[in-house]
N, C-alpha and C positions, 0 to 999 in steps of 0.2 A: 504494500500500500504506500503511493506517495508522500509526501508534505505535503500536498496542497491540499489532497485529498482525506488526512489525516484531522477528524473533528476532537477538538480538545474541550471535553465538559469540564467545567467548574468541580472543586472540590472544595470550597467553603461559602460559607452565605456571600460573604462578601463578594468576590469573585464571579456570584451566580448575577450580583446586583450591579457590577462593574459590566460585565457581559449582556443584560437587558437593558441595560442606557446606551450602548454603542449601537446596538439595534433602532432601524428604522421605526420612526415616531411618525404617529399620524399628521399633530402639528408641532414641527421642529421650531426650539427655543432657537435664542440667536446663536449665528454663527461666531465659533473663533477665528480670530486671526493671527498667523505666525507671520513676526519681523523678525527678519534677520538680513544678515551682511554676505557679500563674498567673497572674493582672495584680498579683492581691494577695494576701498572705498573713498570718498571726498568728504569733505568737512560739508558742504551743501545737503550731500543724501544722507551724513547721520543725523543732521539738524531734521530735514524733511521724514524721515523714517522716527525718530523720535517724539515729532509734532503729529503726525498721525496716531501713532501708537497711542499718543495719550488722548485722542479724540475717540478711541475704540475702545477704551477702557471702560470695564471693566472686562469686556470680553476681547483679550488680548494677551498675545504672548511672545516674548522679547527676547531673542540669544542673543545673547552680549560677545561671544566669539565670534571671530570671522573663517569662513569657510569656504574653501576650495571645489565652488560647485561654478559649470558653464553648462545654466538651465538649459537653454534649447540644443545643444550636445546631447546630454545626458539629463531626463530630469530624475533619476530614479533617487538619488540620496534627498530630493526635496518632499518624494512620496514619501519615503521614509519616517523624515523626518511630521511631516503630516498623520501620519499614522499612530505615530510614536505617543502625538500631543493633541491628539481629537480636533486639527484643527483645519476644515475645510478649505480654509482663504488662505493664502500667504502673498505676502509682499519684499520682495527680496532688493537689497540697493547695489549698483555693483559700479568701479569704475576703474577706464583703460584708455588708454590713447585711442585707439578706434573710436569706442563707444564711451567718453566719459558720464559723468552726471545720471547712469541709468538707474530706468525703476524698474521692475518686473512685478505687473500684479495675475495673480491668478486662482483657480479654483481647482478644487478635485471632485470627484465622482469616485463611491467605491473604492475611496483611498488609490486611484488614479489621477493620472491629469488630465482634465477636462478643456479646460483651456487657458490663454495667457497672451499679456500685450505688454509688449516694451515699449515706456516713454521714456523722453531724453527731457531731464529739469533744464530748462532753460533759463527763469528767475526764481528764485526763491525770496522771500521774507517770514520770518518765522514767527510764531509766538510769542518770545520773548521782546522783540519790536515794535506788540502794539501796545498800548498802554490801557487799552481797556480791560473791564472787567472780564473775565473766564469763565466758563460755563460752567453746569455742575455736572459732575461724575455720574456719566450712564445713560445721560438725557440724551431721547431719541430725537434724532433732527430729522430735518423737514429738507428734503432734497428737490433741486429746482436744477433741468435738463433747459440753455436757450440756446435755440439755435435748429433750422431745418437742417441742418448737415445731420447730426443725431441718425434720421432716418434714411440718410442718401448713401451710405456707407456701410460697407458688411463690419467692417472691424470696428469705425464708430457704431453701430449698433451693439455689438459683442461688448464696448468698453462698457456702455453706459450698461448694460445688465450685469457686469461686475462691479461695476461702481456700487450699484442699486444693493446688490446680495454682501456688498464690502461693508457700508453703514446702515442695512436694513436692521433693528433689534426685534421686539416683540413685535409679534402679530394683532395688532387692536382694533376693534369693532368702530368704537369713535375717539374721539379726540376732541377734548377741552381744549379751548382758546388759550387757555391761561399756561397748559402746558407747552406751548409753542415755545419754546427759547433759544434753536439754535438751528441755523439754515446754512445749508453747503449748498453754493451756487457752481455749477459745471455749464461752461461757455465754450460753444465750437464756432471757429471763426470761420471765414471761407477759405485762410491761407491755409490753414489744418490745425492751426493751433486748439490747445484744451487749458481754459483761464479757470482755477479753480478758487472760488473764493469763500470765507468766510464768514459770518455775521450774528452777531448776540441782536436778536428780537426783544424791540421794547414796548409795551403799549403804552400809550398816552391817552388823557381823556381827551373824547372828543366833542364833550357836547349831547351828545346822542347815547343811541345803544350800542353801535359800534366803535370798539376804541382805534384811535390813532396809532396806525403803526411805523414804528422808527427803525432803520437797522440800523448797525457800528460795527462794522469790520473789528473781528478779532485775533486773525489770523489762524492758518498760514494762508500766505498770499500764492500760489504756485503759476507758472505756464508750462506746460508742457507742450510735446508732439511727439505724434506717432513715429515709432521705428519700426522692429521686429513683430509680428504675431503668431500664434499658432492657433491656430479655428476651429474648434470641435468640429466630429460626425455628425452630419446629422441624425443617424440612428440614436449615435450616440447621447446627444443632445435631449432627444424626445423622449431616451428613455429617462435622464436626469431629467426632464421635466414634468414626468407624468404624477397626477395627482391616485392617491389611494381611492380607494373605492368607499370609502366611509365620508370622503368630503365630495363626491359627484354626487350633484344635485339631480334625483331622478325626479323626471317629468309625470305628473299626475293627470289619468285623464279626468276631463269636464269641469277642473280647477284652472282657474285664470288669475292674473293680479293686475290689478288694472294701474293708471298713472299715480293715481296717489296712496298706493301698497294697502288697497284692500283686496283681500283675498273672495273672491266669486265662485260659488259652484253651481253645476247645476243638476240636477236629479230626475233622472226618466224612473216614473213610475206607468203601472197598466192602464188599462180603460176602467173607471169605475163605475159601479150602478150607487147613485145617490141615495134611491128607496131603499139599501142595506146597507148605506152607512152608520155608524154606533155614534148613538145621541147621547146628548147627557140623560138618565135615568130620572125623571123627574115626574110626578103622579101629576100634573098637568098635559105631559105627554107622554103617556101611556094610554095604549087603547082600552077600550071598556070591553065586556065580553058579547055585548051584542055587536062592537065592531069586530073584534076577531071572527064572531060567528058568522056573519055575514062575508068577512072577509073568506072564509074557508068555505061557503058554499059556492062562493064565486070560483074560487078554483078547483071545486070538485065541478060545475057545468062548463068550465073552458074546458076540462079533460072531457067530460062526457060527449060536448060538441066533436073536440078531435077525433075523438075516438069514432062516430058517428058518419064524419067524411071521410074516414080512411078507409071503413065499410062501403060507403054509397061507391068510393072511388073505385073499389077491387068490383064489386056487382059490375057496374057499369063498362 
């Protein structure tokens, strides 16, 4: 029997509880993120790689060694190392005379690589540069795509669904106003660049019921552009995106929802006879026994008629 084929069960509770959380979830909590470095790096990508890391905190994880990996060569030591630390995303910073200033973001599938796009920092300004207030630890931001390029592009589309999967946290039904405090703007130009900006959300009165709203850059400031990618399968892809079978919505028939979410149905019932439908029981409408009496001689000479034509019919 092989290794791959070889199933290792659990031999203590723990173990068994370590093993059904790695297991596929119907709705998966957020993703981690693995930062790390490679043989070489600039003082721009450990600032930039640092500034993010702490934007993804608390779901984030940071190797402070540097490591002799050249991802699209070889990615297997990044699977690895993905597998090692539960952590679907990684973001890797690397730099070389060819290629300085690089970033490598990407995802796995399956503790595979699913896919990955290389940009080249072109400016950076960091955190420490603005002087404003900082966000709080954990809060979901409000991610804003401008630009038709986004859609005009197979790899600009592929970035902005990493981007999406990179700062997406819990899955929530609504969203308080009040919670809004922290907005990542991603700007595609027509030259090819990607302006990525930051900003602390602030309401202000406005007189009304809707408050006034302010933003203030808080950094990081980035531009990037595209280099290198690698594109998933599409198999591949479809099957990373397919949803479980306990969140497909199945279609009910003669159930409708109309525009403003009431739900409508509608009911075939038979033909009915009115004269035996069930009344309310009330000695105001109850017959007397001279009406049943009458009623039942009536139907004992509708049968004696029938009966009477169905003779004359055979004679005849």
């Amino acid at each position: 029997m092989s290794v791959i084929q070889r199933v290792v069960k659990p031999t203590t509770r723990k173990g068994k509880k370590v093993l059904l959380k790695r297991e596929p979830q119907v709705i998966e909590g957020p993703k981690r993120a693995l930062f790390f470095q490679g043989r070489k790096t600039s003082d721009k990508v450990r600032g930039l790689l640092k500034d993010l890391y702490d934007i993804k905190k608390p779901d984030a994880l940071k190797l402070s060694r540097k490591n002799d990996i050249t991802i699209f060569e070889n990615a297997t030591p990044v699977e690895a190392f993905c597998k090692k630390l539960e952590s679907p995303l990684f973001m890797m910073g690397s730099h070389s005379k060819k290629r300085p200033d690089n970033i490598v973001v990407g995802r796995m599938y399956n503790y595979t690589l699913l896919d990955m796009i290389e940009l080249y920092v072109e400016s950076y300004e960091g955190l420490k540069e603005f002087a404003a207030s900082k966000i709080t630890l954990g809060i979901k931001p409000c991610l804003i795509f401008n630009g038709p390029q986004w859609e005009q592009s197979e790899e600009l589309k592929q970035l902005k669904s990493i981007f999406i999967d990179f700062f997406h946290r819990e899955h929530v039904e609504n969203v308080r106003l009040q919670g809004i405090e922290h907005t990542l703007s991603f700007n595609a130009t027509p030259d090819g660049k990607i302006l990525l900006r930051s900003y602390k959300v602030f309401l202000k009165k406005s007189g009304c019921r809707t408050p006034r709203v302010e933003l203030e850059e808080i950094g990081p400031r980035v531009d990037f552009s595209l280099r290198r990618s690698k594109l998933p399968d599409e198999d591949l892809m479809k099957e990373a995106c397919r949803k479980p079978k306990e969140l497909k919505v199945t279609k009910k028939k003669n159930i409708t929802t109309d525009e403003l979410g009431t739900t409508r149905g509608r009911i075939h019932i038979g033909r009915q006879d009115i004269n035996k439908l069930q009344t309310r029981k009330m000695k105001g409408l109850k017959k007397t026994a001279a009406e049943r009496k009458a009623e039942k001689a009536k139907i004992k000479t509708i049968i004696v008629n029938s009966d009477m034509n169905a003779v004359n019919e055979m004679r005849g």
